[in-house]
N, C-alpha and C positions, 0 to 999 in steps of 0.2 A: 619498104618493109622494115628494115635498119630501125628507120629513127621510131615506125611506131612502134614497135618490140622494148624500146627501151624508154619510150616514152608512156607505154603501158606500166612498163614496171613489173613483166610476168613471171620474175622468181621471187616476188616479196615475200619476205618469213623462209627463206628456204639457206642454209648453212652447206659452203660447197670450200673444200679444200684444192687449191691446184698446187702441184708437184713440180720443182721447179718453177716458178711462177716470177722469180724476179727479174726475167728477161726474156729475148726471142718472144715465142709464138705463147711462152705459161705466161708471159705477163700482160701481153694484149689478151690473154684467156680471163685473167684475173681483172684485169681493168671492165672486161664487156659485163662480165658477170655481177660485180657491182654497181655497174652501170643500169642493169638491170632490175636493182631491188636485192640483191645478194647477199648476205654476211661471208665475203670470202676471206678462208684461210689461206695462207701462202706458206710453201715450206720450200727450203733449198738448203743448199750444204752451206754455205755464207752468207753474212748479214750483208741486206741488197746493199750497193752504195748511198741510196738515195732513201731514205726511210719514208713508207709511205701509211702513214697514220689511217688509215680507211679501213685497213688489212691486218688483221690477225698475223703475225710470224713465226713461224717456228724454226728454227736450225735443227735439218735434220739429215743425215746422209744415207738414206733408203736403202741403201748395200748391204745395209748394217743392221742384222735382226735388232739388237739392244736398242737403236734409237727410232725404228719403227715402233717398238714397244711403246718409248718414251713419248714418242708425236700421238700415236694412238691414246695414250694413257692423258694427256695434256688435254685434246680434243675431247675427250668423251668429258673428263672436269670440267671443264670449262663453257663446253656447248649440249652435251648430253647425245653426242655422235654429229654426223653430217645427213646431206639431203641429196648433196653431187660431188663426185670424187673425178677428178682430172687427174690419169695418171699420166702427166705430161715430161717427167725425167728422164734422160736418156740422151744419146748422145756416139757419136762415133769415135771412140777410144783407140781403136787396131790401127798398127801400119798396113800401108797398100803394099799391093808385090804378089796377089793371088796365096794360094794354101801353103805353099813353102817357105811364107813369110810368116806365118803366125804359129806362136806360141799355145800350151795350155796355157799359160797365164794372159795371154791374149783374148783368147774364146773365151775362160770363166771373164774377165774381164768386163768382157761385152754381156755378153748374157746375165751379168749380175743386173750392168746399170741398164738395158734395156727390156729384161722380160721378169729376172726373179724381183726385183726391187717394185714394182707394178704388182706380181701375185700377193707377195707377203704382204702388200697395203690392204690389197683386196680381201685377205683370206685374216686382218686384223680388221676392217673397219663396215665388212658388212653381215655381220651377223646383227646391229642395230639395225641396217636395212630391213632386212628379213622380217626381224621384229617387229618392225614397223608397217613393212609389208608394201613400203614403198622406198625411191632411190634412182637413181640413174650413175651410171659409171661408163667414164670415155677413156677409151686407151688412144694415146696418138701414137700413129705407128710410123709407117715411112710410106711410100712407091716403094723405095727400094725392097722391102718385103716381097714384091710380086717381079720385082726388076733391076735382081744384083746386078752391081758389075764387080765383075770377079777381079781386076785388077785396083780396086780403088776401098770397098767397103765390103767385102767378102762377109766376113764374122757379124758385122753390125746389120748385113741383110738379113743375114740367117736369123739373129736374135729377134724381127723386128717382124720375120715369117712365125717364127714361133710362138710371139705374140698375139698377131694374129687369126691362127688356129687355137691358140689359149682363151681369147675373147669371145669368138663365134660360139665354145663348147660352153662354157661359162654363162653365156646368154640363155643357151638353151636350158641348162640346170635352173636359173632362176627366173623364170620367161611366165612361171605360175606362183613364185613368191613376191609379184610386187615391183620386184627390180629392173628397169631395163640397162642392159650392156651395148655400147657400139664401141666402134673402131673409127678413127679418123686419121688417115693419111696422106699428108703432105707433098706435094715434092715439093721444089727447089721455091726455098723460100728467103725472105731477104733478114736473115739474121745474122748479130754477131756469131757465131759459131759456124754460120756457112762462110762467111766474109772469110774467115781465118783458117778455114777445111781449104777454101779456094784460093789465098794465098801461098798455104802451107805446100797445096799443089804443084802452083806453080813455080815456088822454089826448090821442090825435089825433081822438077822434069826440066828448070831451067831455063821455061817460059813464061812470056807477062800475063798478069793475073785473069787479064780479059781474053787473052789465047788459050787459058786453063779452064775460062765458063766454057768458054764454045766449044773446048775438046771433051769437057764431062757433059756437057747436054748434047751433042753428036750422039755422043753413045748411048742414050736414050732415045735416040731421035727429036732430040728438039724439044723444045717445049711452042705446041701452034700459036698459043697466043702473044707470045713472043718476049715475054718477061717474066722474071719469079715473081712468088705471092708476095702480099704482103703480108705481114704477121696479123692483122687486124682482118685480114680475110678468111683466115685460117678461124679465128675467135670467134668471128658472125656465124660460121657453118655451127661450131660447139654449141654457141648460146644456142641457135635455133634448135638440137638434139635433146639439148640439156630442157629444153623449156615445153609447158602442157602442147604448144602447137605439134612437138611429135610423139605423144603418149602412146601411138601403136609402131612405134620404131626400135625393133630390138635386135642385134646380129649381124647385123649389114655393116661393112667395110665402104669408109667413105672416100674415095679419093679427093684429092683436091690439089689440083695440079697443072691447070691450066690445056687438060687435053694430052699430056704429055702420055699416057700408060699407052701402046697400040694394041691393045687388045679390047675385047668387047666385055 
């Protein structure tokens, strides 16, 4: 299904921004999607290392009402809005240590880069949708949304639950203007910023890095299939949400995770 999806070419003519897009899971998102026929835009807070001419760039730090203005204001000149918005920025900020570890400036922290920096994009770039009367928008969230662990990611679950419940209500409000809204959630996937979450680990507990996967996936129970995703597996789920094969899919939280959530 992979190769004929991209060898159809089912987003041609259609203009899709991802958020964070120059690494991890936003840039195999960004790579599928032009892969597909796409005109994607790329935004991130740094110019990637590796410049990749295919891709529109923006520099833009989404915390930051002023340069969500600025990304917003650049897009709409230059392409006359988008078709698919990937809010894919986001990230685990907080130290581990449970609630008497964290700060306010901890929690605003989290909550800027994983749930307000997602709405303010949202509540600047689809009102063209609307207009339009068509659209699609993917929040990628986490597992850990539905499956803190309170000693490890506490503040980045919460922000990641509250997104969420922010995407499901969101779907609903727009479910008759045109737009559809999902959610797509991760677990343990093989990026730099896990690589570095699970080293970082296992030098605060003093154990080797491979004793630090198997003690943070215990506490999930495992993952069944026995390995993290790949970033490019995460991409293939989007493209397929993002593309006409799912035009009655609006609301639904997707995991993707290899089995790991135990619940139904």
């Amino acid at each position: 299904m992979d190769n004929q999806q991209n060898h159809n070419k089912d987003l041609e003519g259609k203009i899709a921004l991802v958020t964070g897009g120059t690494k991890g899971i936003g840039k195999a998102i960004a790579e599928r999607l032009t892969k597909a026929g796409a005109q994607v835009i790329v935004s991130a807070r740094n110019q990637p290392e590796e410049s990749d001419t295919s891709n529109h760039f923006i520099v833009a730090d989404l915390t930051q009402p002023a340069q969500v203005a600025k990304l917003t204001q650049e897009i709409n000149e230059k392409f006359g809005g988008i078709d698919i918005l990937i809010n894919n920025v986001g990230g685990l900020t907080a130290p581990s240590g449970g609630f008497s570890a964290l700060t306010d400036e901890d929690w605003e922290s989290e909550l800027q880069l994983n749930l307000l920096s997602g709405i303010r994009l949202d509540r600047a770039l689809l009102p063209k949708m609307i207009e339009k009367k068509s659209g699609v928008v993917i929040h990628i969230s986490s597992i850990s949304g539905r499956q803190p662990l309170w000693n490890v990611n506490l503040a980045y679950a919460v922000s990641k639950a509250a997104l969420n419940n922010y995407s499901k209500a969101l779907a609903m409000e727009l479910a008759d203007k045109g737009v559809r809204v999902l959610t797509v959630s991760p677990g343990a996937t093989k990026t730099p910023p896990m690589e570095k979450f699970i080293e970082d680990f296992a030098a605060s507990s003093g154990i080797p890095a491979e004793q630090a996967l198997k003690q943070l996936l215990s506490q999930t129970g495992g993952i069944p299939m026995g390995r993290m995703a790949e970033p490019e597996e995460v991409a293939s789920l989007v493209h397929f949400l993002v593309s006409p094969a799912a035009a009655y899919l609006t609301g639904t939280i997707y995991s993707i995770d290899g089995g790991s959530l135990p619940v139904v």
